[in-house]
KEVEXVO-755531 format. One record per residue: residue number from 1; x, y, z of N, C-alpha, C in turn. Coordinates in Angstrom, 2 decimals, padded with zeros to 5 digits, always signed. Last residue first. Example, Ala and Ser with C-alpha at 12.3 -4.5 7.8 and 13.67 -1.06 7.14 Angstrom:
BEGIN
PT  seq     n.xx     n.yy     n.zz    ca.xx    ca.yy    ca.zz     c.xx     c.yy     c.zz
PT    2  +012.85  -002.25  +007.08  +013.67  -001.06  +007.14  +012.90  +000.03  +007.87
PT    1  +013.19  -005.69  +007.80  +012.30  -004.50  +007.80  +013.20  -003.30  +007.80
***
This chain:
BEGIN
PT  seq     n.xx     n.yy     n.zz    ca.xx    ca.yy    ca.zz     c.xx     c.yy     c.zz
PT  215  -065.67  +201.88  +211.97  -067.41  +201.39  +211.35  -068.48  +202.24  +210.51
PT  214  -063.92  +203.04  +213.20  -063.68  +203.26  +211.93  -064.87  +203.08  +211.09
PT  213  -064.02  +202.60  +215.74  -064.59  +203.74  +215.89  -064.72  +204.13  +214.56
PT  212  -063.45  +199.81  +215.72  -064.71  +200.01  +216.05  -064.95  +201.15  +215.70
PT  211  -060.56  +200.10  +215.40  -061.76  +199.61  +214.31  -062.99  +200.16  +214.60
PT  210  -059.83  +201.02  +217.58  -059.77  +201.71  +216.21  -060.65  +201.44  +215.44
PT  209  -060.70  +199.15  +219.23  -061.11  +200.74  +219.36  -061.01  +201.34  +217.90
PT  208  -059.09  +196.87  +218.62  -060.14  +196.72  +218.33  -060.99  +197.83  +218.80
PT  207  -056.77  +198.00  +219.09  -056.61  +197.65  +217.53  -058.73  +197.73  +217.73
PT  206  -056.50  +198.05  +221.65  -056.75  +199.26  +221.44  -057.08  +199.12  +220.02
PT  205  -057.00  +195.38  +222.52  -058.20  +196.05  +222.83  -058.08  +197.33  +222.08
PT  204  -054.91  +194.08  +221.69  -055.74  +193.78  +221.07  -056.64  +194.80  +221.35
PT  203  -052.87  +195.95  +223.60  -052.69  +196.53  +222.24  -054.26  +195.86  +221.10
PT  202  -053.48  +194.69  +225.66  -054.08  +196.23  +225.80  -053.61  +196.48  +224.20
PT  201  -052.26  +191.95  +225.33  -053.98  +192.58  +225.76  -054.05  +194.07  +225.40
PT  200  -049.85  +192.59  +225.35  -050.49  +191.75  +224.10  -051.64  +192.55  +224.10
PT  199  -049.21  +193.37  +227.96  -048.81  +194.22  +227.01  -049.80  +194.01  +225.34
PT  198  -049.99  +191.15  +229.56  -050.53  +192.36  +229.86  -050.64  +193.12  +228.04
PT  197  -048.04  +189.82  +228.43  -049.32  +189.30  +228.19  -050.38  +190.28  +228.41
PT  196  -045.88  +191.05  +229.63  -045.67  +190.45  +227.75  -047.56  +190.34  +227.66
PT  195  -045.92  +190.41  +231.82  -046.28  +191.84  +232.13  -046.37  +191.85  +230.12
PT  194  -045.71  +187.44  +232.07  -047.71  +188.22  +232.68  -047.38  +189.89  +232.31
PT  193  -043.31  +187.03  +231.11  -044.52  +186.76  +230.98  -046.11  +187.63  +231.22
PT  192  -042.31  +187.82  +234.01  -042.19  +188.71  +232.91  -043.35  +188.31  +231.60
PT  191  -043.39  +186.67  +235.73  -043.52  +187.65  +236.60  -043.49  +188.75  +234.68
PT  190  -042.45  +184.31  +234.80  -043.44  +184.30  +234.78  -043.83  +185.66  +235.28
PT  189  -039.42  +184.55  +235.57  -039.87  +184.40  +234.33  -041.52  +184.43  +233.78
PT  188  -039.11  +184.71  +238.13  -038.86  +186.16  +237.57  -039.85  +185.96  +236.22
PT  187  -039.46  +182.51  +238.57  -040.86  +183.47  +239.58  -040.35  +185.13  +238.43
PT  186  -037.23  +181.29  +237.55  -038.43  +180.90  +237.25  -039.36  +181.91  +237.83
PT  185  -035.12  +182.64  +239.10  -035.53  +182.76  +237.53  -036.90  +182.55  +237.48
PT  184  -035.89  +181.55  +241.98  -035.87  +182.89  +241.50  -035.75  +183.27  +239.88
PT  183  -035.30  +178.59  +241.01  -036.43  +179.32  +241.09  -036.77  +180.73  +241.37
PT  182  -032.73  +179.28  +240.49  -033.13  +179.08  +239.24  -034.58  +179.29  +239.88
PT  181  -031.35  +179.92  +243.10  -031.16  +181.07  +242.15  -032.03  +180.28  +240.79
PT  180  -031.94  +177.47  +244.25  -032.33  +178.76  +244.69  -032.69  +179.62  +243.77
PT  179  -030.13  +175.61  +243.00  -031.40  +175.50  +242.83  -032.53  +176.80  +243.90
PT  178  -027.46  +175.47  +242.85  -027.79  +176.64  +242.13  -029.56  +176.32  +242.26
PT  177  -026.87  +173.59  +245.20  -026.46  +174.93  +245.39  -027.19  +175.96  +244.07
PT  176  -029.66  +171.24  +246.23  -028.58  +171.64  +245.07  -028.18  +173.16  +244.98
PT  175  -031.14  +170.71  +249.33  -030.93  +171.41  +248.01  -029.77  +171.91  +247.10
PT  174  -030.62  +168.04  +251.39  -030.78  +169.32  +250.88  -030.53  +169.89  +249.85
PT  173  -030.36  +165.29  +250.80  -031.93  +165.94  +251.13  -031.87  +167.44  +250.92
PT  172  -027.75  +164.26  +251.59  -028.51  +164.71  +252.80  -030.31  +165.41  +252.50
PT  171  -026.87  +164.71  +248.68  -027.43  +163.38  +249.46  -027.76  +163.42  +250.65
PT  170  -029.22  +167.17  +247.22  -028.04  +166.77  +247.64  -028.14  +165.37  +248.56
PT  169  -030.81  +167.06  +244.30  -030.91  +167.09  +245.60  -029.38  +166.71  +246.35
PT  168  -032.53  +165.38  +242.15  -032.03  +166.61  +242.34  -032.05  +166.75  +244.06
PT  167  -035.23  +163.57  +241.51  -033.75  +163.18  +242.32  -032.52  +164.11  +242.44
PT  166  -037.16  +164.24  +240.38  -036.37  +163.90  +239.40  -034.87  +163.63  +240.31
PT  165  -038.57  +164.82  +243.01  -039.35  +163.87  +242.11  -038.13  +163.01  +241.30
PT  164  -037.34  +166.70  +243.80  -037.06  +165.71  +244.80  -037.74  +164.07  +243.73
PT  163  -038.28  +168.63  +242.20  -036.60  +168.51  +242.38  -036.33  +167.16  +242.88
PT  162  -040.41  +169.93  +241.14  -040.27  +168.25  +241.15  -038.47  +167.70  +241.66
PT  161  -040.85  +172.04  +240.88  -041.88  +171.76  +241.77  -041.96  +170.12  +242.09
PT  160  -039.64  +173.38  +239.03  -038.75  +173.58  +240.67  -039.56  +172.62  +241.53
PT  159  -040.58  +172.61  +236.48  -039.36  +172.01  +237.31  -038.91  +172.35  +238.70
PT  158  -042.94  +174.29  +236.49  -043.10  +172.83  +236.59  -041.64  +172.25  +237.55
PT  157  -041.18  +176.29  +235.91  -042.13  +176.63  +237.66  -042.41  +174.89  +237.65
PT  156  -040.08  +176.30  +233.67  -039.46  +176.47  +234.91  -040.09  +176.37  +236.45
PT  155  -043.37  +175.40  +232.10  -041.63  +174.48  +232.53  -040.56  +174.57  +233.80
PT  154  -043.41  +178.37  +232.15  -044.57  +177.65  +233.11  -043.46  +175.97  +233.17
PT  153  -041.70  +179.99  +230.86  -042.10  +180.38  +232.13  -042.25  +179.35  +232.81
PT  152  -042.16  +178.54  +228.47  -040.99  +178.59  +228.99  -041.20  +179.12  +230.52
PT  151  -044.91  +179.28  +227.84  -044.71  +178.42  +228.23  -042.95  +177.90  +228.55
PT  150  -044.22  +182.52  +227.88  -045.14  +182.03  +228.96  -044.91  +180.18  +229.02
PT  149  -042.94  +182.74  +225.70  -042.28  +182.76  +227.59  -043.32  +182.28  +228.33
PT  148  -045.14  +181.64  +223.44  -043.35  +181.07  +224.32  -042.91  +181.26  +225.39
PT  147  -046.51  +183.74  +223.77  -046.86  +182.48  +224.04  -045.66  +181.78  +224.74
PT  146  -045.06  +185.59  +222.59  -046.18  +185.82  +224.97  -046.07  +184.35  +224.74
PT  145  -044.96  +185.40  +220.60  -043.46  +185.40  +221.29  -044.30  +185.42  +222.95
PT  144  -047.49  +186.05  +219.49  -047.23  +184.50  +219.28  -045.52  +184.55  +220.27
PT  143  -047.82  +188.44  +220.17  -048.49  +187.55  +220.96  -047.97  +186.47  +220.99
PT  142  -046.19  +189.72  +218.64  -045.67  +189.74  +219.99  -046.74  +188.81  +220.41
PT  141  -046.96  +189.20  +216.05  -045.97  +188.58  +216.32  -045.61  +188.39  +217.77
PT  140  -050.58  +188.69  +216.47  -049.46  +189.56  +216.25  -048.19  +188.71  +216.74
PT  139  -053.47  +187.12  +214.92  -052.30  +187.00  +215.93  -050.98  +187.59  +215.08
PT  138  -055.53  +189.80  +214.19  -055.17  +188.76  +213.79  -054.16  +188.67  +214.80
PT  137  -058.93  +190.66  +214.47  -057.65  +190.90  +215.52  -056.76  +189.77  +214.85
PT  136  -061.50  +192.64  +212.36  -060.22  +191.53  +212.33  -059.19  +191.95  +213.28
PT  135  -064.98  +192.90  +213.54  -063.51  +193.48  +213.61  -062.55  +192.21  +212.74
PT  134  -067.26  +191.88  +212.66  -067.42  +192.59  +212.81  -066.31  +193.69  +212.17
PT  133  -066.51  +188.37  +213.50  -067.80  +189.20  +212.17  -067.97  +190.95  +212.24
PT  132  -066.70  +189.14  +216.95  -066.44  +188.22  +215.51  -067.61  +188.91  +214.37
PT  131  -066.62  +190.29  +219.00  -066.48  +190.93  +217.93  -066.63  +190.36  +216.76
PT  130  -067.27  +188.03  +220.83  -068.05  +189.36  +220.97  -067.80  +190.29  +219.75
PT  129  -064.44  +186.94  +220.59  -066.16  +186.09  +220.21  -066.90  +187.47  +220.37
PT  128  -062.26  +188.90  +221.23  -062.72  +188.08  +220.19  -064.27  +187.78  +219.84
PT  127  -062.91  +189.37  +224.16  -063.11  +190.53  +223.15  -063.35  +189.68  +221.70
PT  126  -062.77  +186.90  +225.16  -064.07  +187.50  +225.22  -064.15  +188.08  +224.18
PT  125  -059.96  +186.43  +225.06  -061.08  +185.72  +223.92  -062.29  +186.00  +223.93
PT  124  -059.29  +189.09  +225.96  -059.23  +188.75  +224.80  -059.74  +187.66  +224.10
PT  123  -060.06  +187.84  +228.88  -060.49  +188.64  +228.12  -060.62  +188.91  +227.03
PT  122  -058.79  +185.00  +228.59  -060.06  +185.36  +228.95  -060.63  +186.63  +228.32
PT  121  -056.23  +185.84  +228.88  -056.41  +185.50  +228.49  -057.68  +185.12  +227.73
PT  120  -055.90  +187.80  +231.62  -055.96  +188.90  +229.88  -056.69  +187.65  +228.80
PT  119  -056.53  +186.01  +233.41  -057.05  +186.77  +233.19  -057.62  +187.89  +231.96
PT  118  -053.98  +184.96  +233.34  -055.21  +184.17  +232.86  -056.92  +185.25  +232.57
PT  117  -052.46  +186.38  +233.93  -052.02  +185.89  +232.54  -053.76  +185.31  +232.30
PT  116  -053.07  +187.65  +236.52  -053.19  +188.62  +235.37  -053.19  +187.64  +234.27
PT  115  -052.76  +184.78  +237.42  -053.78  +185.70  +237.45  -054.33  +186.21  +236.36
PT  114  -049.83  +184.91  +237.72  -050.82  +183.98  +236.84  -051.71  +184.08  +236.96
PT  113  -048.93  +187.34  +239.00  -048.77  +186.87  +237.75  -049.37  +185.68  +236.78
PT  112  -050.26  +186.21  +241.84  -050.60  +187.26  +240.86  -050.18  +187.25  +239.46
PT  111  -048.94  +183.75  +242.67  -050.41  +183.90  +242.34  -050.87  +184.60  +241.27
PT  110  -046.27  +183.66  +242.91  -046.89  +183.64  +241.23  -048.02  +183.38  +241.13
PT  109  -044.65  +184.11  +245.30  -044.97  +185.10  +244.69  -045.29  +184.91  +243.27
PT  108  -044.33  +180.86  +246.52  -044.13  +181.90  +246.90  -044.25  +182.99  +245.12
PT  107  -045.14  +177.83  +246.02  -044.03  +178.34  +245.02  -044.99  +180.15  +245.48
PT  106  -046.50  +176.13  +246.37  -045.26  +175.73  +247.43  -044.42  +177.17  +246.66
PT  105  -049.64  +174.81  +245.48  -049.27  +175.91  +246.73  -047.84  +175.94  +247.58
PT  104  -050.51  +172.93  +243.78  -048.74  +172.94  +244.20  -048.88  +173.56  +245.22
PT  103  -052.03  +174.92  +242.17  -052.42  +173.90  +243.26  -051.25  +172.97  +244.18
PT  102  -050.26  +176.34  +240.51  -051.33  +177.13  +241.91  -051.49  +176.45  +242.55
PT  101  -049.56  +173.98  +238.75  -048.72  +175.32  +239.32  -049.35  +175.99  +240.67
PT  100  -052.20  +173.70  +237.18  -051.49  +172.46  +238.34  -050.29  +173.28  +239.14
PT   99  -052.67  +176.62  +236.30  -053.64  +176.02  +237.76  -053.14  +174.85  +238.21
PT   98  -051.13  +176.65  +234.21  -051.14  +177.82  +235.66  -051.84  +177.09  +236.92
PT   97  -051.41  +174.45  +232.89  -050.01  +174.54  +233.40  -050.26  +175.24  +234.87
PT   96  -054.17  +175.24  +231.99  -053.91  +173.62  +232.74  -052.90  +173.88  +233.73
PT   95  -053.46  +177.42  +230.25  -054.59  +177.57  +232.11  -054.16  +175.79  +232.59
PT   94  -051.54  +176.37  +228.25  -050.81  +177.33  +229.20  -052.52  +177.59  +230.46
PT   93  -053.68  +174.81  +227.05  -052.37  +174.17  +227.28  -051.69  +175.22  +228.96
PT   92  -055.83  +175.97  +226.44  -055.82  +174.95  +227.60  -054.43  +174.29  +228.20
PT   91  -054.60  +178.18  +224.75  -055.19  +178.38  +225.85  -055.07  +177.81  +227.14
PT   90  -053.79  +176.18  +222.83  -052.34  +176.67  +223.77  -052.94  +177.97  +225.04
PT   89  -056.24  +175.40  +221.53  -055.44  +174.10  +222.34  -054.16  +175.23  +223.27
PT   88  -057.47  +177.56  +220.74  -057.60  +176.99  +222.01  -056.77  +175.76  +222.40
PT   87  -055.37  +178.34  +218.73  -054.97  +179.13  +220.36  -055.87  +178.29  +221.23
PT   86  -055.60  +176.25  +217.00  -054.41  +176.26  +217.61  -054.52  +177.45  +218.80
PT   85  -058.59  +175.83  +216.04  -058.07  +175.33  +216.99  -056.97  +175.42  +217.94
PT   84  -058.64  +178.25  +214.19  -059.34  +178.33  +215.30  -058.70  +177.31  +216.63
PT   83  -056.86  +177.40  +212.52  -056.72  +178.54  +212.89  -057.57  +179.36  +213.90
PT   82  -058.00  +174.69  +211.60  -056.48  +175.02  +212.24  -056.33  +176.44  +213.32
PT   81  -060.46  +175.80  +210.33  -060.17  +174.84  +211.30  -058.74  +174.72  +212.37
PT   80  -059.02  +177.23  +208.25  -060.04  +177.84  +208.90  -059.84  +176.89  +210.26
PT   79  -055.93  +175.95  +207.46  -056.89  +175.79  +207.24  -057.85  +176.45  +208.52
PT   78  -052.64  +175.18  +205.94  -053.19  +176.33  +206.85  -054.90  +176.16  +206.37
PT   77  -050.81  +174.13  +203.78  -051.84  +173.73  +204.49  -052.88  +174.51  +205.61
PT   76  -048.15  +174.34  +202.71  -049.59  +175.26  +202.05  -050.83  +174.33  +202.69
PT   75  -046.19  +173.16  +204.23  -047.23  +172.17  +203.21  -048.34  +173.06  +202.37
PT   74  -045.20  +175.29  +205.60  -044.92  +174.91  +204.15  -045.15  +173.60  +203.16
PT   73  -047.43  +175.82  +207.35  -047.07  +177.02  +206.31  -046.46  +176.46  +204.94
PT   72  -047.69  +173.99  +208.53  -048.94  +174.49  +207.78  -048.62  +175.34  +206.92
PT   71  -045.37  +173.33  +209.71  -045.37  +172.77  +208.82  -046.55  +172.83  +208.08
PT   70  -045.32  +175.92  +211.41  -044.25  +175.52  +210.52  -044.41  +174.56  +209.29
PT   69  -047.76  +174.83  +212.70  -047.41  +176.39  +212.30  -047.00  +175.66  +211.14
PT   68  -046.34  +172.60  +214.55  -047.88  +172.70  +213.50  -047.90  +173.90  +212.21
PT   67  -044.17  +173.66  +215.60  -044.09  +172.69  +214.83  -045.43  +172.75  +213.53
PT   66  -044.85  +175.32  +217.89  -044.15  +175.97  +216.55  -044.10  +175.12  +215.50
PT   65  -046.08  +173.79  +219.18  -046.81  +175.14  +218.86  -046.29  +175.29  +217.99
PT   64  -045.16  +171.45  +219.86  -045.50  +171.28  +218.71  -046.05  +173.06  +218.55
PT   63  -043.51  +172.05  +222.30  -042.78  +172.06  +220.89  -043.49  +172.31  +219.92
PT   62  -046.12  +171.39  +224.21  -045.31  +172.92  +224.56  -044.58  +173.05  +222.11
PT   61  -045.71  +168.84  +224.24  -046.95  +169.58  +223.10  -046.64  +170.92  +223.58
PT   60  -043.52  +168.61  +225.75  -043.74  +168.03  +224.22  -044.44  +168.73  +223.42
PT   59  -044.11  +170.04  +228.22  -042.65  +170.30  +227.49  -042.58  +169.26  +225.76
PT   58  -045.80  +168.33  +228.82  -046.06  +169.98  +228.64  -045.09  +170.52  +227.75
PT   57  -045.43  +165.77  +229.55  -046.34  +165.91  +228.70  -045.90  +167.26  +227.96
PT   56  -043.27  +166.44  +231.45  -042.77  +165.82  +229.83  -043.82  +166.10  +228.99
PT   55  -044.84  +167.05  +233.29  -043.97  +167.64  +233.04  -043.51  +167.67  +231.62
PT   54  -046.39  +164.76  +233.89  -047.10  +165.70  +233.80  -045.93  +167.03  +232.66
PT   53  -044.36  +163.40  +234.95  -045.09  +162.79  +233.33  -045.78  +163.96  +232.93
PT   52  -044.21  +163.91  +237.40  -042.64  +163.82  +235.84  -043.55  +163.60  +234.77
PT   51  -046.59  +163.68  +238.08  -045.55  +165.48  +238.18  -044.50  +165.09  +237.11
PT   50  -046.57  +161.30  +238.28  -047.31  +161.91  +237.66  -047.00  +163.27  +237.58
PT   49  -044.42  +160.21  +240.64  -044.52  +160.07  +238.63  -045.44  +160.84  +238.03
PT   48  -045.46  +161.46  +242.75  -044.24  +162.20  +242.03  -044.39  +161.98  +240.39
PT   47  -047.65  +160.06  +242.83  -047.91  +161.29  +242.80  -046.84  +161.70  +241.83
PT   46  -046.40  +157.65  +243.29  -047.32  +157.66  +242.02  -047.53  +159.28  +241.87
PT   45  -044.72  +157.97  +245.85  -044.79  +157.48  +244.64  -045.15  +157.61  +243.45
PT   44  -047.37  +158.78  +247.61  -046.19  +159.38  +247.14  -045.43  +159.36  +245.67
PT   43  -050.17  +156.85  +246.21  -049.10  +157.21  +246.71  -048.19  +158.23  +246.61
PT   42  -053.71  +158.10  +246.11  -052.41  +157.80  +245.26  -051.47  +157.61  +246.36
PT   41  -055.79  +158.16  +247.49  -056.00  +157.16  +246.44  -054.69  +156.95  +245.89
PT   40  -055.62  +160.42  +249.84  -056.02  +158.93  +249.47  -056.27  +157.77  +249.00
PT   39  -054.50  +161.75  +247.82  -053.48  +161.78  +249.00  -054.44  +160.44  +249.38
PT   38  -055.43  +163.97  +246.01  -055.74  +162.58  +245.87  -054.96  +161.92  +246.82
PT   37  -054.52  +166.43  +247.06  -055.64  +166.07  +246.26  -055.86  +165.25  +246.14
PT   36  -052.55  +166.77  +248.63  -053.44  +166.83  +249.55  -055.27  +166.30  +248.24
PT   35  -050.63  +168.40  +246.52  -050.26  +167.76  +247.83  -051.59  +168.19  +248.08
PT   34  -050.79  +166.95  +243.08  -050.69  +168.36  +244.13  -051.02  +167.66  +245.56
PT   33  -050.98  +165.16  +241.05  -049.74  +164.94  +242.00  -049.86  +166.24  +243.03
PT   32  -053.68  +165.77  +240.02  -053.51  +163.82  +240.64  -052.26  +164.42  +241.67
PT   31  -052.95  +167.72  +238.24  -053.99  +167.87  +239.68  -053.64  +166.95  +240.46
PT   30  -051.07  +167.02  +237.07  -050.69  +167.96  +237.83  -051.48  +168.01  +238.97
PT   29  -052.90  +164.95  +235.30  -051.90  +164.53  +236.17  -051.32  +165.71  +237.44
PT   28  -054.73  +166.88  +234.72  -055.54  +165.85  +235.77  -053.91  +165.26  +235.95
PT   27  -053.27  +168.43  +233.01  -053.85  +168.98  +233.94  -054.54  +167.86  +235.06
PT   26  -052.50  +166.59  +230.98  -050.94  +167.18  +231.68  -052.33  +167.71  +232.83
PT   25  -054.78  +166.22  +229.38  -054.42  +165.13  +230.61  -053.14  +165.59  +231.18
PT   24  -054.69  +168.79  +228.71  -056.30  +168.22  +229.38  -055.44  +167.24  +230.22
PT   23  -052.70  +168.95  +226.84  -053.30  +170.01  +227.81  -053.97  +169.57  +229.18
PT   22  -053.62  +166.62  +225.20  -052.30  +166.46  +225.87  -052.40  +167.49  +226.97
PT   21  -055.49  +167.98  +223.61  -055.61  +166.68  +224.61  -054.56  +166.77  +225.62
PT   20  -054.27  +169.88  +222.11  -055.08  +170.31  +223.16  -055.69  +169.08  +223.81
PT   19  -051.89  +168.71  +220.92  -051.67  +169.56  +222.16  -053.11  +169.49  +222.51
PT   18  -053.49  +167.11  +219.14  -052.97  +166.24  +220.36  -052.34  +167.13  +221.34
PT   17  -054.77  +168.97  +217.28  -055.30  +168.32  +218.56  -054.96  +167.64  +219.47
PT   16  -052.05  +169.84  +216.17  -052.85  +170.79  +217.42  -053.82  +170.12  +217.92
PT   15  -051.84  +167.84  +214.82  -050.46  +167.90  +215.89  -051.45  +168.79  +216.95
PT   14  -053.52  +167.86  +213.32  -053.45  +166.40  +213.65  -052.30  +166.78  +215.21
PT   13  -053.17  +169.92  +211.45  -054.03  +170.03  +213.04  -054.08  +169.03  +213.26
PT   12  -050.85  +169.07  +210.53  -050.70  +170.05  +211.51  -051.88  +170.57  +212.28
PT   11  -051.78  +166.83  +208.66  -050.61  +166.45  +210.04  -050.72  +167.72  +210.61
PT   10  -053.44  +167.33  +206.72  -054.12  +166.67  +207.63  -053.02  +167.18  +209.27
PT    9  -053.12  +168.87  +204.29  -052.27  +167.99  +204.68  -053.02  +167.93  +206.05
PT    8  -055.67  +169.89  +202.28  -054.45  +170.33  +203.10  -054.33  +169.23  +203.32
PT    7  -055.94  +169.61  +198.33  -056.44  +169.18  +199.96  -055.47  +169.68  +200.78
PT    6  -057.64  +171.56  +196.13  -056.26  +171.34  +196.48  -056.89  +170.82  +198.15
PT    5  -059.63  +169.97  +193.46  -059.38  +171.00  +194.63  -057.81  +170.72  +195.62
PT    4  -058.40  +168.94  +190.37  -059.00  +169.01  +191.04  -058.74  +169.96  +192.82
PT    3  -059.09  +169.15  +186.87  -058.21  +169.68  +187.87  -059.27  +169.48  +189.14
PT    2  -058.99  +167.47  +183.70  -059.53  +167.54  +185.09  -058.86  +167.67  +186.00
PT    1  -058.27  +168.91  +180.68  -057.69  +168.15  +181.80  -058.46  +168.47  +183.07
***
């Protein structure tokens, strides 16, 4: 009987390339709606929509992280290809988020925390490519849980940054009584994030000491 090779199922990096598109254009909308960037070409108007769209984008292909996974695992689909693509798509996904976030310039104390995040991020893919073929860093459970707050983080900072966009607001214009205390979540949430991401980093670097010194 003629047996033949087993194919993966196509749909879960079919899902991780549309996060890492979806990344790309959530970032030129975030850019399009930041105050003072396109202020000649766009309206008010159009700005705001693009902050709501921008928003929805993130919070969709934000889902599929776990989705692709999930369904690579139990289609027995998981493929070399997959397993390269899925952190750079949630790379571009979570630096798009940080930098339409920065360019906002309205949201008090999350320079630094998105910094450090982008920063470790970087590094560790340095450390990666520089080791390849050498070491194995595989993704640890706590990384794949950085991922999540961090993009739960980066949602909450999206949403404070559209109150007036999504019509939140009191009918005088002023601010909804619990909308204080949630962007204080949000600055907390990213504040915790970056210290999860910190934490990720220094454990890849120390895995990849061991090894190294094991050679």
């Amino acid at each position: 009987m003629t047996t033949y090779p087993h194919r993966a199922n196509p749909i879960p990096n079919i899902l991780t390339g549309i996060r890492l598109f979806a990344g790309v254009v959530m970032f030129a909308m975030m850019a399009g709606a930041a105050p003072g960037a396109l202020d000649a070409w766009l309206s008010p108007d159009t700005q705001a929509k693009f902050g709501i769209w921008a928003f929805w984008i993130f919070v969709i292909a934000a889902s599929t992280d776990w989705v692709d996974g999930f369904l690579a695992r139990r289609w027995n689909s998981t493929t070399r290809w997959g397993a390269i693509l899925d952190p750079i798509a949630d790379k571009v996904l979570i630096t798009g988020a940080i930098l339409g976030v920065l360019a906002s310039g309205s949201l008090p104390g999350i320079a630094l925390p998105c910094g450090l995040i982008l920063f470790r991020e970087f590094a560790v893919s340095a450390l990666r490519e520089t080791m390849a073929g050498r070491i194995e860093l595989p993704v640890t459970l706590a990384a794949k849980w950085k991922t999540t707050v961090q993009m739960v983080a980066l949602a909450a900072l999206q949403l404070t940054l559209l109150w007036n966009a999504f019509g939140l607001q009191e009918p005088d214009g002023s601010p909804l009584s619990w909308q204080p205390a949630f962007e204080s979540f949000a600055v907390f949430l990213i504040w915790f994030a970056a210290v999860i991401t910190l934490w990720t980093g220094w454990q890849y670097f120390r895995e990849a000491k061991r090894q190294m010194r094991d050679l």
